[in-house]
MARVODREN-947845 format. One record per atom (N, C-alpha, C, O, CB): atom name; z, y, x. Coordinates in pm, 1 decimal. Glycine has a CB too. Example, Ala and Ser with C-alpha at 12.3 -4.5 7.8 and 13.67 -1.06 7.14 Angstrom:
BEGIN
   a        zz        yy        xx
   N     780.0    -569.0    1319.0
  CA     780.0    -450.0    1230.0
   C     780.0    -330.0    1320.0
   O     846.5    -331.9    1423.6
  CB     904.6    -447.3    1130.8
   N     708.0    -225.0    1285.0
  CA     714.0    -106.0    1367.0
   C     787.0       3.0    1290.0
   O     803.9     113.8    1340.9
  CB     572.5     -59.8    1408.4
% end
This chain:
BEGIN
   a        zz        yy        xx
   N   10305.3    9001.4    9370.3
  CA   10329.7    9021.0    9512.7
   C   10379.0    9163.1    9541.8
   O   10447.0    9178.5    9643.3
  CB   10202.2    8992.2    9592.3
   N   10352.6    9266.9    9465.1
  CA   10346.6    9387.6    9479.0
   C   10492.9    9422.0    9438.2
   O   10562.1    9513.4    9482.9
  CB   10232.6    9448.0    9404.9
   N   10522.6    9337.1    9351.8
  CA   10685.7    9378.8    9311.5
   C   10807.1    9312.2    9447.7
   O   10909.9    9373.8    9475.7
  CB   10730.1    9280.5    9122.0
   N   10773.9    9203.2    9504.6
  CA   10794.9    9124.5    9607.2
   C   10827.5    9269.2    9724.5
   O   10934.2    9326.5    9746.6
  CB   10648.7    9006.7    9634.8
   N   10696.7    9293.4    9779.4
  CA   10694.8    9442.0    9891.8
   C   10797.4    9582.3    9821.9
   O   10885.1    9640.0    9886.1
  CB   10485.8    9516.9    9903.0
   N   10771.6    9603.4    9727.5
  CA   10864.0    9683.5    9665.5
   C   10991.0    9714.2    9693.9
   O   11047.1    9812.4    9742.5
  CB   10872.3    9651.3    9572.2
   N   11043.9    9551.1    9630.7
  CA   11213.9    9484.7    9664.5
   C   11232.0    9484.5    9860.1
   O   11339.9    9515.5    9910.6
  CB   11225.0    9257.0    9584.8
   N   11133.1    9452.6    9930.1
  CA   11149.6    9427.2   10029.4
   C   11188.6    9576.2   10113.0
   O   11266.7    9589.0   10207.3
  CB   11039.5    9346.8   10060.8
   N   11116.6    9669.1   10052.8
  CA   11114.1    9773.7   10094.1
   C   11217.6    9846.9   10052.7
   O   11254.2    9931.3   10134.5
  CB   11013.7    9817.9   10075.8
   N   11271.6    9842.6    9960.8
  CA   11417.3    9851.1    9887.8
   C   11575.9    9815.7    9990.4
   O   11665.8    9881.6   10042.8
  CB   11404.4    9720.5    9752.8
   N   11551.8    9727.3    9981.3
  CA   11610.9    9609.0   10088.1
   C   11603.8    9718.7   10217.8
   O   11708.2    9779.6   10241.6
  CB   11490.7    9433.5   10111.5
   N   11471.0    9749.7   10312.6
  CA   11511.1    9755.4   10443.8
   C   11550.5    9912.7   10443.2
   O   11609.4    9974.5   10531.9
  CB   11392.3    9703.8   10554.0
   N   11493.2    9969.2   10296.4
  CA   11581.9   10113.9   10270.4
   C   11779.0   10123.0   10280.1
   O   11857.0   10200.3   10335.9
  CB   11535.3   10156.4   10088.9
   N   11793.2   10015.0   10204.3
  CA   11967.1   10027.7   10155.8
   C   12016.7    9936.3   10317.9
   O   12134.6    9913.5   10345.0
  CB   12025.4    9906.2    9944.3
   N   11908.9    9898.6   10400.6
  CA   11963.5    9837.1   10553.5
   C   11990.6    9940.7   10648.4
   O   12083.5    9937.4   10729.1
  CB   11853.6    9740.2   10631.6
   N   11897.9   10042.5   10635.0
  CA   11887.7   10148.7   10708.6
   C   12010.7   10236.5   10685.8
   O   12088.6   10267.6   10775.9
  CB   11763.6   10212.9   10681.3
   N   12021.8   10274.1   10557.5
  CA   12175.4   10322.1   10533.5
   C   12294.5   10275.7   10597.2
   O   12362.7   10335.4   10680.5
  CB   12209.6   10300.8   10410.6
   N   12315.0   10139.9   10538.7
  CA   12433.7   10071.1   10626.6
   C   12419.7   10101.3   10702.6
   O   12503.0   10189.0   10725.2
  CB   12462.8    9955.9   10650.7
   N   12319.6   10080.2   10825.1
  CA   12288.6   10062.9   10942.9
   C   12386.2   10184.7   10967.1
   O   12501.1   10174.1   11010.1
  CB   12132.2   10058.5   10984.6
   N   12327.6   10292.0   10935.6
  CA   12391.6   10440.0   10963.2
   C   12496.2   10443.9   10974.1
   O   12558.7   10459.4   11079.1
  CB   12380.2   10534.7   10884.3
   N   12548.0   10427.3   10839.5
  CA   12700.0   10427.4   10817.2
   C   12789.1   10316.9   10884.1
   O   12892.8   10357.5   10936.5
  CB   12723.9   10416.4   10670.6
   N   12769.7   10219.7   10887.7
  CA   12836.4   10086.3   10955.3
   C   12812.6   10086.1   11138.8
   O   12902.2   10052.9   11216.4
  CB   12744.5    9929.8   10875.9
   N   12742.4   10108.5   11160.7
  CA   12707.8   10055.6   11285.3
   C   12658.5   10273.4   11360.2
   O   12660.5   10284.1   11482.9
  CB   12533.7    9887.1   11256.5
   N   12631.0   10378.6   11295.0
  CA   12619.2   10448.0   11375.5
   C   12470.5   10474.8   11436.0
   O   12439.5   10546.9   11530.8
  CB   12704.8   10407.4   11446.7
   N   12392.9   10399.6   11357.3
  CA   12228.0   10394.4   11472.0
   C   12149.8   10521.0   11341.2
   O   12136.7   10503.4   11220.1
  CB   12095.9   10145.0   11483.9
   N   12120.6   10611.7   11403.6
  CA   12017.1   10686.7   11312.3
   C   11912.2   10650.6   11199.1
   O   11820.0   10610.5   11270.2
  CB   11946.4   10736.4   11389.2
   N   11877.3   10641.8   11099.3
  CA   11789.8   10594.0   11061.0
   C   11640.5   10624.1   11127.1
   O   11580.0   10518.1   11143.0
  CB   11809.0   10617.5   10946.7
   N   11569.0   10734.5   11167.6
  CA   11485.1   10745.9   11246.4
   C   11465.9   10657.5   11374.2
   O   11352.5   10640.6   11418.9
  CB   11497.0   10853.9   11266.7
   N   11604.3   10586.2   11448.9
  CA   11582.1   10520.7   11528.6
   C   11580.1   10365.5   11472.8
   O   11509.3   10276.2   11519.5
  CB   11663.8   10559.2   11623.2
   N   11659.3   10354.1   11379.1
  CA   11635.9   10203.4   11335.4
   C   11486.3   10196.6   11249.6
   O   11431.6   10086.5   11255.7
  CB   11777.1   10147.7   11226.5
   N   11402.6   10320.4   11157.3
  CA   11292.1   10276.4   11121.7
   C   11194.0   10182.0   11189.4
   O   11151.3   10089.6   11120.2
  CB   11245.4   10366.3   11100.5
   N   11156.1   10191.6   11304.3
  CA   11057.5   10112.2   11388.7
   C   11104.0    9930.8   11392.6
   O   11038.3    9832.7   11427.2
  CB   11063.9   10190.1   11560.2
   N   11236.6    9943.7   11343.7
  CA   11300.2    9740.3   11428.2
   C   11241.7    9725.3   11252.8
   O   11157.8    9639.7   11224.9
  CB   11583.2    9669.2   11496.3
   N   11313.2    9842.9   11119.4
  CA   11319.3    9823.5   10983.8
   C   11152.1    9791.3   11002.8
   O   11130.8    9670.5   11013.1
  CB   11385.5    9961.4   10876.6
   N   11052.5    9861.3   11008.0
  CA   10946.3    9853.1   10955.6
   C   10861.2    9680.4   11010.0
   O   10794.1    9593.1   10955.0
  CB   10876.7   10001.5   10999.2
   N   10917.7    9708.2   11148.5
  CA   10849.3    9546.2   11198.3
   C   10923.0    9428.8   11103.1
   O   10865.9    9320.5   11090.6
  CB   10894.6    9501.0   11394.5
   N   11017.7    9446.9   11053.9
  CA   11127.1    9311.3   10943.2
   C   11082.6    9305.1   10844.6
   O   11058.3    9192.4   10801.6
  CB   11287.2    9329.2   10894.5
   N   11052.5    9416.5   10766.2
  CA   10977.4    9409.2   10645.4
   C   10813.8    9359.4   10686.3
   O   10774.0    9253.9   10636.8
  CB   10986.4    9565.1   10569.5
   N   10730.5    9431.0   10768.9
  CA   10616.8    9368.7   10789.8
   C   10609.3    9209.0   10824.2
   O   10531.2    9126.4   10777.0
  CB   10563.2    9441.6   10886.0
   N   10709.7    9190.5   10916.9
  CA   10701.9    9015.6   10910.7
   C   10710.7    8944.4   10820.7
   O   10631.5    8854.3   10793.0
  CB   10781.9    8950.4   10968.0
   N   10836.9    8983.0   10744.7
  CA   10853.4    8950.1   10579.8
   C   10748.7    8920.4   10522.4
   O   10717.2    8806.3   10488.4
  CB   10901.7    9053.5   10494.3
   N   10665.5    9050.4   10501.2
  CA   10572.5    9031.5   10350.4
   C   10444.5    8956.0   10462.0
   O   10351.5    8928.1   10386.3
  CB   10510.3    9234.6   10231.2
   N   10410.3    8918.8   10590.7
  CA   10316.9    8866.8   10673.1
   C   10366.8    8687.8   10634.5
   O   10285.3    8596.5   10621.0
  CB   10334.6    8937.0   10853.2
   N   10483.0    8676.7   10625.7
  CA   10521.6    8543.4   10601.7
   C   10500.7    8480.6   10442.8
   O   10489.5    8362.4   10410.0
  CB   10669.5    8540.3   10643.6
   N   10499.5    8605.6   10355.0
  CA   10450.5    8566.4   10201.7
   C   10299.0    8531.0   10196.8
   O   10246.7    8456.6   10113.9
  CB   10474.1    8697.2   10092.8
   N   10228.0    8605.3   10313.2
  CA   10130.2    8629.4   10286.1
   C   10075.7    8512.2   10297.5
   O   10019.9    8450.3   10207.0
  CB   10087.1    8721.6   10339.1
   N   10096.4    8464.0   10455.5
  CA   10065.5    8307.5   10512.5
   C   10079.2    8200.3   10413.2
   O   10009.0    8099.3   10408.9
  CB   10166.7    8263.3   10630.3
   N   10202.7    8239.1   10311.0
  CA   10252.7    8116.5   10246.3
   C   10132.5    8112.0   10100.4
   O   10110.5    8010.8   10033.9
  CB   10448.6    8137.0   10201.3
   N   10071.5    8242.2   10078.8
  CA    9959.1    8189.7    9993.4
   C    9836.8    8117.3   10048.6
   O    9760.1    8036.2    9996.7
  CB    9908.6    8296.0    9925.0
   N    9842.1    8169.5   10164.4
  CA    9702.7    8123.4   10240.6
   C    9708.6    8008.2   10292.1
   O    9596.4    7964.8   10318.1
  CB    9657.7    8203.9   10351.3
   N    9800.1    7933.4   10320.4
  CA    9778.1    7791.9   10356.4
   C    9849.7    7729.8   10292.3
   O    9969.9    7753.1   10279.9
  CB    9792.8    7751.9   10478.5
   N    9759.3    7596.9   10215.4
  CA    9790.7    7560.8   10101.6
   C    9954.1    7430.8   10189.5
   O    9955.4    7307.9   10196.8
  CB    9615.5    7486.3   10000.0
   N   10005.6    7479.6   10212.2
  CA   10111.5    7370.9   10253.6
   C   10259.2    7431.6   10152.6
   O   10296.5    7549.0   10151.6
  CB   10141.2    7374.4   10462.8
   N   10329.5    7308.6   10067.9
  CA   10416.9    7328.4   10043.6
   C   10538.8    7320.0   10101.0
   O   10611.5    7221.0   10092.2
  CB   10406.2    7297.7    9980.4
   N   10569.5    7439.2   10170.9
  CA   10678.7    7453.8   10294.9
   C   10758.0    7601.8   10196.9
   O   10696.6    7678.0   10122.2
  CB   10582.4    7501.8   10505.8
   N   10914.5    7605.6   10231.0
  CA   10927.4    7677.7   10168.9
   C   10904.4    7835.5   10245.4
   O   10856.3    7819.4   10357.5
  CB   11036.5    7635.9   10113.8
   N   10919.4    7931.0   10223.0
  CA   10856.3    8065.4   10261.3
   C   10912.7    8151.5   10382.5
   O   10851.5    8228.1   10456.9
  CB   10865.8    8152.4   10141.7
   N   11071.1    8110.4   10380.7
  CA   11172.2    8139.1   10475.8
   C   11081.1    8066.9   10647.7
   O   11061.7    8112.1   10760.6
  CB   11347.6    8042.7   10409.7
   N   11051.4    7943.7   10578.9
  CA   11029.3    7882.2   10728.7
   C   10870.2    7968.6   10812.1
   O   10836.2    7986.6   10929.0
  CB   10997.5    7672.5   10700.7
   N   10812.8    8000.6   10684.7
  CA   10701.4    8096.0   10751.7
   C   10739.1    8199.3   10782.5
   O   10676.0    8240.5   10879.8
  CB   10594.4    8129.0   10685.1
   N   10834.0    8284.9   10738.7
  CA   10880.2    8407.4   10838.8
   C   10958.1    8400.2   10941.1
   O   10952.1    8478.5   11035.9
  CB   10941.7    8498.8   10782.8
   N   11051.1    8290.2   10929.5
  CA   11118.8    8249.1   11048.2
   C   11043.0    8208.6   11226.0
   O   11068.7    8241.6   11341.8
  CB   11183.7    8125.1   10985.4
   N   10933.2    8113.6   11150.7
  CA   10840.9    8145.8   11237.2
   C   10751.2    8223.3   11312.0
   O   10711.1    8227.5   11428.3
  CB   10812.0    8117.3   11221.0
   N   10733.1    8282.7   11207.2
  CA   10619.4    8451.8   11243.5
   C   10718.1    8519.8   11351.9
   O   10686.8    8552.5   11466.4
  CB   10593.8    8603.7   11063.2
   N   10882.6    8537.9   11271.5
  CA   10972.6    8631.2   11351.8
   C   10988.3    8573.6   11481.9
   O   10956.5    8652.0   11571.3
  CB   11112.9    8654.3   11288.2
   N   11037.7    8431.4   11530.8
  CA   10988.4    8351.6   11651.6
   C   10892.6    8373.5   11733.8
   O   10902.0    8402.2   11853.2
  CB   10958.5    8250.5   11624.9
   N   10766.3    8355.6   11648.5
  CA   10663.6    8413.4   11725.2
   C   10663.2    8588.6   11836.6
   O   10661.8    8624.2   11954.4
  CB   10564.7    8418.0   11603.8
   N   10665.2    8639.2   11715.7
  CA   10634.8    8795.0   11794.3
   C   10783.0    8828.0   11861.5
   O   10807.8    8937.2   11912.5
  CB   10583.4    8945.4   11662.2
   N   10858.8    8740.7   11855.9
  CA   10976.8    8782.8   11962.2
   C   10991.0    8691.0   12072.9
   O   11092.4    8672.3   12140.2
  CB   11120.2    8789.0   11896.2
   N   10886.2    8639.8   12083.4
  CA   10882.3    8509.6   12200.5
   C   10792.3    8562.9   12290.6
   O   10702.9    8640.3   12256.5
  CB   10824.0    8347.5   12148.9
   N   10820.6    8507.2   12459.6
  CA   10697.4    8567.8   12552.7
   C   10560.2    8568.2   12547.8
   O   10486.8    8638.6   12617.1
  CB   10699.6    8524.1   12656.2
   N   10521.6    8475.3   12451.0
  CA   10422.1    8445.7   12461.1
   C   10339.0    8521.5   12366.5
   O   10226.3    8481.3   12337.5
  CB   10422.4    8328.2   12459.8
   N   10415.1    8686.0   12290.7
  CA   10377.2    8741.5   12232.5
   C   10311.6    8823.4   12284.1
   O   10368.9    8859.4   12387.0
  CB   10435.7    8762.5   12174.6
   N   10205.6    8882.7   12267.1
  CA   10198.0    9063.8   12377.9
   C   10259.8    9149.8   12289.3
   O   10253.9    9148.8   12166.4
  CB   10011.4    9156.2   12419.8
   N   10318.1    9222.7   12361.4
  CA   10429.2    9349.2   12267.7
   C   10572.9    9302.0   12213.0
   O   10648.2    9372.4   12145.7
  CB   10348.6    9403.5   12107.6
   N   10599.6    9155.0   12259.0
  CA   10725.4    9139.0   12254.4
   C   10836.3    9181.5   12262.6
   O   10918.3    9148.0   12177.2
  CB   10737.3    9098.0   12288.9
   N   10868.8    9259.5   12357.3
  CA   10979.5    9345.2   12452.1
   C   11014.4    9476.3   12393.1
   O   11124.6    9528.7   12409.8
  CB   10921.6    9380.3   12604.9
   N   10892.2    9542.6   12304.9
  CA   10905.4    9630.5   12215.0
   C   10959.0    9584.0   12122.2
   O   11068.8    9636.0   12102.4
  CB   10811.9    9684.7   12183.1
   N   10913.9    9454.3   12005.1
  CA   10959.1    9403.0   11904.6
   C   11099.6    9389.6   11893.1
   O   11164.2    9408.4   11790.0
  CB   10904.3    9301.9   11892.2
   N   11151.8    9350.2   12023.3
  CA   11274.9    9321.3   12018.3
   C   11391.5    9421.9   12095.0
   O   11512.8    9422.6   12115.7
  CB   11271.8    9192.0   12065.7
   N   11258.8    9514.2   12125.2
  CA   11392.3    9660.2   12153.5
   C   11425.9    9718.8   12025.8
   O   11536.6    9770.9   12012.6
  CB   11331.7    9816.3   12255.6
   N   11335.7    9716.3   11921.4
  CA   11325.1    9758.1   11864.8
   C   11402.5    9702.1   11693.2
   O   11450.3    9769.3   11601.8
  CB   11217.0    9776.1   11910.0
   N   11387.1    9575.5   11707.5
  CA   11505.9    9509.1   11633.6
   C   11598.2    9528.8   11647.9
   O   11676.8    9558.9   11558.0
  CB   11526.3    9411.1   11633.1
   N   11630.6    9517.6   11790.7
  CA   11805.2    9479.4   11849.3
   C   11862.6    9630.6   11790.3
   O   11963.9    9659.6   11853.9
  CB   11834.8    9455.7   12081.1
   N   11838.9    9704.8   11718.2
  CA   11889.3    9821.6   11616.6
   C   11907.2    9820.0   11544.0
   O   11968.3    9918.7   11503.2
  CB   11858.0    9899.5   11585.6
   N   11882.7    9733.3   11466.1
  CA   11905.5    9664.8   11347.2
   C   12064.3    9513.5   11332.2
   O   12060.0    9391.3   11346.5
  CB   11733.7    9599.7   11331.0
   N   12143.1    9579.0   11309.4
  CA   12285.4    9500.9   11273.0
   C   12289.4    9390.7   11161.4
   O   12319.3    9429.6   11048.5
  CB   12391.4    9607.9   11223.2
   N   12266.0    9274.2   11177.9
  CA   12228.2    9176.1   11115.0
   C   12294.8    9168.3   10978.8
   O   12239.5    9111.7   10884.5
  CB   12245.7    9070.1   11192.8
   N   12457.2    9246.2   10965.6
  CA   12511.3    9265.6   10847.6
   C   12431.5    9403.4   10765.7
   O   12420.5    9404.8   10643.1
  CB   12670.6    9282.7   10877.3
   N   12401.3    9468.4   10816.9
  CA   12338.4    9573.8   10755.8
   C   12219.4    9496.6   10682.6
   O   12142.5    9549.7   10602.5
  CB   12294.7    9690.9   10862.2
   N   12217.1    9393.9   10713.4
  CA   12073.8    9336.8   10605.9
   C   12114.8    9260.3   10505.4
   O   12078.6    9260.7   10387.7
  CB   11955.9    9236.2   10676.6
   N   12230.0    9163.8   10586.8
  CA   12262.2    9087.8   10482.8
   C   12342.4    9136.4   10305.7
   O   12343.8    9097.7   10188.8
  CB   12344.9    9003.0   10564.0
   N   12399.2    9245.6   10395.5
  CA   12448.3    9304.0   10287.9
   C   12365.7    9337.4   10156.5
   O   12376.3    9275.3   10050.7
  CB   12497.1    9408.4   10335.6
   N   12280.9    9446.7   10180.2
  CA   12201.0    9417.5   10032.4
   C   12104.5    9309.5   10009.6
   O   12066.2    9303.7    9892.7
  CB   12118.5    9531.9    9994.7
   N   12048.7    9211.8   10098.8
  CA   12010.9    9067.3   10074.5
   C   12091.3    9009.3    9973.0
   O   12055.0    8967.4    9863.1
  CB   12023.3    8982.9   10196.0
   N   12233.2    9012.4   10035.5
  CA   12331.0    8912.1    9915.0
   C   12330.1    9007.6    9793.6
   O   12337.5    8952.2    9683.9
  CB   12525.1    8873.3    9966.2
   N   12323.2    9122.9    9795.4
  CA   12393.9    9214.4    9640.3
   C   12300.6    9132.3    9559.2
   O   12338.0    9065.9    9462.5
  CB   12367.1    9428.6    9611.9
   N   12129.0    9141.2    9618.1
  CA   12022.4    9138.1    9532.5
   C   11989.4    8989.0    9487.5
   O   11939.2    8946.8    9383.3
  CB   11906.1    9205.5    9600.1
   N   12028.5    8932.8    9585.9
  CA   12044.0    8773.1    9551.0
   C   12177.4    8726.3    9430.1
   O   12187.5    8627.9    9356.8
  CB   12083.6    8691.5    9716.5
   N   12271.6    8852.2    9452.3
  CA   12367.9    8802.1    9380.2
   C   12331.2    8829.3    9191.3
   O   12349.0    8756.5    9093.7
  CB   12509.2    8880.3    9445.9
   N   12268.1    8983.9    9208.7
  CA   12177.0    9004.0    9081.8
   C   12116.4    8949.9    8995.6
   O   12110.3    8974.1    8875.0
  CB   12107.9    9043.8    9092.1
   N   12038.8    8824.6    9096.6
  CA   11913.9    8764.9    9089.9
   C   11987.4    8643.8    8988.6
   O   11958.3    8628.9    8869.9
  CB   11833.8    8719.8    9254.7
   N   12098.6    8553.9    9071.4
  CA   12190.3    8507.4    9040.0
   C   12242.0    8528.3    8898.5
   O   12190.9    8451.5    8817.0
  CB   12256.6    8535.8    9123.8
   N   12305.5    8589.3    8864.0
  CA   12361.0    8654.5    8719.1
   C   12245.9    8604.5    8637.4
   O   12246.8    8503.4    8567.1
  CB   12381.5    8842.2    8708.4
   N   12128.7    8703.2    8658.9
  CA   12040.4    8666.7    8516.9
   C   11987.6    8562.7    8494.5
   O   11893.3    8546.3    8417.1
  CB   11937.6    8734.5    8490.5
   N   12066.1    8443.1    8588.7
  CA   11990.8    8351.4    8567.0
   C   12143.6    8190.9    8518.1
   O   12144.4    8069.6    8496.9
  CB   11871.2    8345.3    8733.2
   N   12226.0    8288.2    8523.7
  CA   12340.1    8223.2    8490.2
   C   12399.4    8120.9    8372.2
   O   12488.9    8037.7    8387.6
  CB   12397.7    8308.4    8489.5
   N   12313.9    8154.1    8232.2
  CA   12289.7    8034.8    8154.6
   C   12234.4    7888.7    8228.6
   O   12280.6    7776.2    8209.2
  CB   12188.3    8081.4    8052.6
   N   12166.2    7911.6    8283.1
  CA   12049.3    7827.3    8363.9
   C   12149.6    7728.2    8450.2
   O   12155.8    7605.3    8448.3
  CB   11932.8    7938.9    8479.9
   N   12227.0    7825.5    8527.5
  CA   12335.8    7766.1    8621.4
   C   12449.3    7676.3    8568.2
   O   12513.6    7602.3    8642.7
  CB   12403.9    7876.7    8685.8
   N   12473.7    7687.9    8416.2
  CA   12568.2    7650.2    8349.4
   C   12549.3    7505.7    8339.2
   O   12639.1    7423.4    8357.5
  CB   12578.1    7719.9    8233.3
   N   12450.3    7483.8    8314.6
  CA   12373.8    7340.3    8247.9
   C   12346.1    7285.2    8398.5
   O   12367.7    7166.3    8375.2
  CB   12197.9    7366.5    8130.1
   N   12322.7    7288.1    8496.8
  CA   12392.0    7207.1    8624.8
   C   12488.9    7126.1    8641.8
   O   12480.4    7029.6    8717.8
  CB   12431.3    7270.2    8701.4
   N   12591.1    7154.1    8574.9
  CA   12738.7    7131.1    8582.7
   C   12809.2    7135.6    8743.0
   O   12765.7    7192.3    8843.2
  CB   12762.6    6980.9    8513.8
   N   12897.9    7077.4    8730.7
  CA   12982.8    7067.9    8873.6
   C   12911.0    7038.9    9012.8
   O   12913.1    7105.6    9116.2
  CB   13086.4    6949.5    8861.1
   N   12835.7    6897.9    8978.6
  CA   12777.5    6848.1    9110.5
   C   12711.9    6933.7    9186.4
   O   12727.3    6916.5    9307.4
  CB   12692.0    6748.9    9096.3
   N   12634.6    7032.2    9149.2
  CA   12570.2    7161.0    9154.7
   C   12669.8    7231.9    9273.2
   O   12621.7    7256.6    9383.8
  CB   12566.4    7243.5    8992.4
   N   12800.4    7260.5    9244.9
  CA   12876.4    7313.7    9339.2
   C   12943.9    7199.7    9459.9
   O   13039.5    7241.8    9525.1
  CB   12983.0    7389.2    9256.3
   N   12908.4    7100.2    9479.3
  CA   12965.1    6989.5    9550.2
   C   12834.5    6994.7    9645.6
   O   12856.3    6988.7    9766.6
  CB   13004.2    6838.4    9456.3
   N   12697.9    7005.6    9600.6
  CA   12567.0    7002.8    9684.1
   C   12552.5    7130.8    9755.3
   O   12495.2    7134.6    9864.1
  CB   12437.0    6979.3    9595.2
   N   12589.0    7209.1    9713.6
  CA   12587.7    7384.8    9743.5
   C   12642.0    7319.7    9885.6
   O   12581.1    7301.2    9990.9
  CB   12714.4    7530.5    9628.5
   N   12805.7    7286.3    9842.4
  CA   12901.2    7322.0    9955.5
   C   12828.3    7206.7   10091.1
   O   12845.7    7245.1   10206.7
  CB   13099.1    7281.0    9897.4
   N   12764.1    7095.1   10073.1
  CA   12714.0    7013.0   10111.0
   C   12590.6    7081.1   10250.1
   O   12589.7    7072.7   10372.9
  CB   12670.7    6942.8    9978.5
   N   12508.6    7139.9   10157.0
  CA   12375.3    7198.7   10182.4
   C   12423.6    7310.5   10282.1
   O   12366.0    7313.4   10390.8
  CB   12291.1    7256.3   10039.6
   N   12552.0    7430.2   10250.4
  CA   12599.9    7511.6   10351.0
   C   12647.4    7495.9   10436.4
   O   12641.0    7571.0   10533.7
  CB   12651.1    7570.2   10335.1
   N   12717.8    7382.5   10428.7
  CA   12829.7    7326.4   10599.1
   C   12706.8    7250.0   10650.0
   O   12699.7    7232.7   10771.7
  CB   13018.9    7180.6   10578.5
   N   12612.7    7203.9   10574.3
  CA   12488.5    7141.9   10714.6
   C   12423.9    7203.7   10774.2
   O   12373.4    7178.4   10883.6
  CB   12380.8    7063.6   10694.1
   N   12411.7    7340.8   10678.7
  CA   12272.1    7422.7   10741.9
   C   12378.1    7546.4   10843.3
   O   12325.9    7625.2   10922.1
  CB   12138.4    7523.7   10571.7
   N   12545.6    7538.4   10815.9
  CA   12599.4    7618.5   10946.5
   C   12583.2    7478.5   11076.8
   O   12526.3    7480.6   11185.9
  CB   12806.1    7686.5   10913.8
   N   12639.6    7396.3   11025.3
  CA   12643.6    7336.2   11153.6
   C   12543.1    7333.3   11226.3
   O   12547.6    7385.2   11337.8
  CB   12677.1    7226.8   11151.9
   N   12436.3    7275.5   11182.2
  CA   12323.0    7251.1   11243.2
   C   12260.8    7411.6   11313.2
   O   12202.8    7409.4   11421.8
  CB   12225.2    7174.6   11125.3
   N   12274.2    7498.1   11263.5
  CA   12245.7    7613.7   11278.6
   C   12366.4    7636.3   11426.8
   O   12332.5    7680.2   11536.7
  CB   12262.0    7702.3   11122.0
   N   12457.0    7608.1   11401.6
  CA   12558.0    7633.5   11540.6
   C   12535.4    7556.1   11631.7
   O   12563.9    7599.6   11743.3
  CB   12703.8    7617.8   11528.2
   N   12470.6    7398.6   11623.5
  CA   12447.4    7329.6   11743.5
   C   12293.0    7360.1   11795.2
   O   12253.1    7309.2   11899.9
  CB   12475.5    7173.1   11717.6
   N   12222.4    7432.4   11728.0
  CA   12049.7    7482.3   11786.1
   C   12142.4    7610.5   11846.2
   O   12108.7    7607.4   11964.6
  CB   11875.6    7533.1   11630.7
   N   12226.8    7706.9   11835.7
  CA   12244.2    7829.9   11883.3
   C   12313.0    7785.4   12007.5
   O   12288.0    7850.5   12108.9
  CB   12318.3    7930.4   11789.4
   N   12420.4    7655.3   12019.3
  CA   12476.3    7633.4   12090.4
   C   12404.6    7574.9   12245.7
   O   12461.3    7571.9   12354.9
  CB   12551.3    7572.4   12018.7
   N   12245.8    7526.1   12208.9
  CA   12201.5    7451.6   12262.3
   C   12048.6    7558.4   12358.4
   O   11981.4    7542.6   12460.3
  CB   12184.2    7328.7   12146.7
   N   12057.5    7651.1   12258.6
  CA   12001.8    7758.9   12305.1
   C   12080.1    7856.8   12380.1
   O   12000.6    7928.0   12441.4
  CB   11948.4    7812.7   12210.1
   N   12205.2    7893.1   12403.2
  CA   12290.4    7939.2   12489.4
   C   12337.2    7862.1   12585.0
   O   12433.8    7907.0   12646.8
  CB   12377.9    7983.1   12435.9
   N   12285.1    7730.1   12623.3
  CA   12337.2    7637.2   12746.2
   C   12207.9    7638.5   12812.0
   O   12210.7    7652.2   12934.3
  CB   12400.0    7471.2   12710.9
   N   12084.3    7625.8   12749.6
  CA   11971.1    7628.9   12800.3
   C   11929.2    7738.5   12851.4
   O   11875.0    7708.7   12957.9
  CB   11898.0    7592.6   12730.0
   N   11923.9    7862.0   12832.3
  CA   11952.7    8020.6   12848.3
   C   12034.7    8038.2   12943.7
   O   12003.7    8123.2   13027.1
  CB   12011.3    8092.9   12733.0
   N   12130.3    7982.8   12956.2
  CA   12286.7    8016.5   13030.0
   C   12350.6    8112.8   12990.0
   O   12374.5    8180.9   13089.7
  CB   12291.7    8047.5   13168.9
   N   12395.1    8161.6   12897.3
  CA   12420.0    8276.0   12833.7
   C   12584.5    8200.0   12805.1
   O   12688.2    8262.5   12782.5
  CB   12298.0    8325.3   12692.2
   N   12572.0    8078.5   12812.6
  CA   12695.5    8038.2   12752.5
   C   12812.4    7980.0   12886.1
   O   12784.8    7892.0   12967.5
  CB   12650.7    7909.9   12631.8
   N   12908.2    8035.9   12880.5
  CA   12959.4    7961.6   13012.5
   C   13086.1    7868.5   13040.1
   O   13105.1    7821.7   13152.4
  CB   12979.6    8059.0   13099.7
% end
C-alpha cells in the first residue's frame, strides 16, 4: 500500500509542475486542490480493503470524489475551490506516462492476447466515452448549463 501512496504522491508532484508550466497556477496555490486528490485517492484504496465487495477501486474514489464535492458535503465549496486549480490534463498527463510504463513491463503478457484484445479495447473505449458524454450531457440539461 505504501508503494501505492508513494506513486500517488509522485503523480500529484509531476501534476503540480505541469500545472505550473501548462496552465500558469502556482504550485503553492494548486497544493491544497493536489493534496485533497491524492487524499481521496489513497481514502478510496483504503475503503476498497475495508469492504469486502469486489468492485473495482476507481468506482470507490469516484465516489468518495462525488461525495465531498456534492452539497451534501460540509466543506464542499472549499473542496471544489480548491480543485477547480487543478487542470485535468495536468493529471492526466503523468497518469498516462506511468500507466504507459506500467504497460511496457508487462508487454510479453500483452503479446499472448493476440488481436481480439485490441478490437475489445477499442469496444470498451467508445462505450465508456459515449456513455460518459450522455451522463455529462444529461447533467448539463439538468443543471442548465447547457443551452
Amino acid at each position: 500500500m505504501m508503494e501505492k501512496v508513494y506513486t500517488f504522491i509522485i503523480i500529484g508532484v509531476i501534476a503540480i509542475i505541469g500545472n505550473w508550466i501548462g496552465y500558469e497556477i502556482s504550485p503553492i496555490e494548486a497544493l491544497p486542490g493536489m493534496m485533497i486528490l491524492v487524499g481521496i485517492t489513497i481514502l478510496g484504496f483504503i475503503i476498497d480493503k475495508i469492504i469486502p465487495l469486489k468492485i473495482p477501486i476507481v468506482i470507490w474514489v469516484s465516489l468518495l470524489a462525488l461525495f465531498v464535492s456534492s452539497p451534501i458535503c460540509p466543506g464542499n465549496d472549499f473542496i471544489v475551490e480548491q480543485t477547480e486549480k487543478i487542470n485535468f490534463m495536468a493529471i492526466a498527463t503523468p497518469i498516462l506516462a506511468y500507466a504507459g510504463l506500467s504497460f511496457g513491463k508487462d508487454l510479453k503478457e500483452f503479446r499472448k492476447l493476440s488481436w481480439r484484445i485490441v478490437v475489445i479495447s477499442i469496444v470498451v473505449y467508445t462505450g465508456t466515452f459515449v456513455l460518459s458524454t450522455l451522463i455529462a450531457e444529461f447533467g448539463f440539461r439538468l443543471t442548465g448549463k447547457f443551452h
